[in-house]
N, C-alpha and C positions, 0 to 999 in steps of 0.2 A: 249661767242664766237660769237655768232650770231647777237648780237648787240651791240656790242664791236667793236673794232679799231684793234685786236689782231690779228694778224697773222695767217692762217688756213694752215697749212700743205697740200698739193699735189691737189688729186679731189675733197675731202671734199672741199675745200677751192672755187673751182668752182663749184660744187653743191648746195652751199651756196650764192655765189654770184648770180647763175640763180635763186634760188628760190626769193630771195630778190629783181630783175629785173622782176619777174612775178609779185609779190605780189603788187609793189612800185603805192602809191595810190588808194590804197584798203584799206577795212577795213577788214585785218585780223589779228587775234588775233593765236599763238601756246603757248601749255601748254604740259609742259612734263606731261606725263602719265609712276609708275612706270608699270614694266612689268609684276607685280602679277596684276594690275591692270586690265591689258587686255594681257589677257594668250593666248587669240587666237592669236591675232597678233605676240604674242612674240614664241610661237609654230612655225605658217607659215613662222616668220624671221629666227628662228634655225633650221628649216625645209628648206629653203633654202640657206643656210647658208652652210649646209653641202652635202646636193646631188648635190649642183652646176649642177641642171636639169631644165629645162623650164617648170614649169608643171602650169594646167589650171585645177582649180575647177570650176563646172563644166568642160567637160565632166567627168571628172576624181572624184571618189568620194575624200573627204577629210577623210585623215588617221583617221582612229579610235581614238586616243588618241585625236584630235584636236576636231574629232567631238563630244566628251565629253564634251571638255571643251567649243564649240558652243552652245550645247544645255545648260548648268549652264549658260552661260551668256544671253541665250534666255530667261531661267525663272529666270532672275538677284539672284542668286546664286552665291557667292561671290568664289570664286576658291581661297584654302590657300595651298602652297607646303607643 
């Protein structure tokens, strides 16, 4: 999809094009990561995903369940569902 000629459906499809016009002449490399992988980030994405609220860790502490799974990835503790 992303390095491909395909066709991107709606903002995906401009979200994709800006990221591509920031990166263009750089050396960057993206690698999908699955989301057991990195559970925090996939927590804070289904965590905002469904409050549709603006929220800021710091000042705010982060939900108990996330800060679980922060701390297993702190002492690389592999987090399995």
């Amino acid at each position: 999809m992303v390095n491909g000629d395909g066709a991107v459906p709606g903002r995906l499809g401009l979200t994709i094009s800006r990221i591509k016009s920031l990166v263009l002449g750089r050396q960057i490399t993206f690698t999908h990561v699955y989301s057991e992988a990195n559970a925090v980030a996939d927590a804070l994405a289904r965590l905002a995903s469904t409050t549709h609220v603006c929220q800021s860790f710091p000042p705010s502490p982060l939900p108990a369940h996330i800060r679980g799974l922060a701390h297993l990835d702190r002492i690389q503790m592999p987090y399995v569902r």
